[in-house]
C-alpha atoms as one frame of an Amber mdcrd trajectory, in Angstrom:
protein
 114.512 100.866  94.645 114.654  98.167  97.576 111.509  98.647  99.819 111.736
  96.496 103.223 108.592  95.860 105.208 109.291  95.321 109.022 108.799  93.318
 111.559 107.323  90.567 109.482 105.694  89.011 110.919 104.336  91.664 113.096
 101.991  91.939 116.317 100.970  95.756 115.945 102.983  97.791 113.295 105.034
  97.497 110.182 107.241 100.427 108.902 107.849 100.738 104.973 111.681 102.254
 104.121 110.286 104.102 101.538 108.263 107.205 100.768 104.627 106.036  99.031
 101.247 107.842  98.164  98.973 105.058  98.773  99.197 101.619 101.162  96.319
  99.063 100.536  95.996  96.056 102.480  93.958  93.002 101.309  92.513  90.098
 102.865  94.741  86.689 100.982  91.141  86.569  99.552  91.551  90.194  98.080
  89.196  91.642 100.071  90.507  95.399 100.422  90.867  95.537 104.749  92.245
  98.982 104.919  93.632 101.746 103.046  96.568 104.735 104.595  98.175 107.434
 102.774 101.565 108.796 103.454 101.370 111.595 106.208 104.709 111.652 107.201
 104.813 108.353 108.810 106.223 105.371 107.286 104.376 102.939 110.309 100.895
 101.434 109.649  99.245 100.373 112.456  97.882  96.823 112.258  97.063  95.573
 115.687  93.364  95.532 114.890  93.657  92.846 111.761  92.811  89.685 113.023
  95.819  86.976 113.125  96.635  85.634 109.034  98.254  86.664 105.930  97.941
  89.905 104.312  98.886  91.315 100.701 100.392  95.015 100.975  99.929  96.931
  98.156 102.482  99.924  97.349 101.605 102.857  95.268 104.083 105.508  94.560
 103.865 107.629  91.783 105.625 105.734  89.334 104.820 102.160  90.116 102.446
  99.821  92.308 104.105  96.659  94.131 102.443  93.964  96.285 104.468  92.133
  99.406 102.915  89.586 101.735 103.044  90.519 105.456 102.215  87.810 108.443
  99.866  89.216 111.017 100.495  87.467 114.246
């Protein structure tokens, strides 16, 4: 079960190929910056996250993954 995140690095949205419950995005600190849950949409928007590196956090209901994504 591939899962691409895209554009990366991005300026305002990434899309996620896959079907998920729950997308958390942390600071690289850890700091939890935002949470989304699947409505149908497979974009996030993050055009409001200042410029830096973010971890992305993938819950579905069988596993939880975590990819970096640049923030431009």
């Amino acid at each position: 079960n591939n899962i691409n995140i895209y554009p990366n690095p991005t300026t305002g949205f990434i899309t996620i190929n896959t079907k998920f419950e729950i997308v958390n995005i942390y600071s690289i600190q850890g700091k939890l910056i935002k949470q989304h849950t699947y409505n149908n949409d497979n974009s996030i928007d993050v055009q409001l996250l200042t410029k830096g590196i973010y971890i992305l956090e993938i819950k579905t209901p069988s596993s939880s993954k975590q990819y970096k994504f640049v923030k431009q």
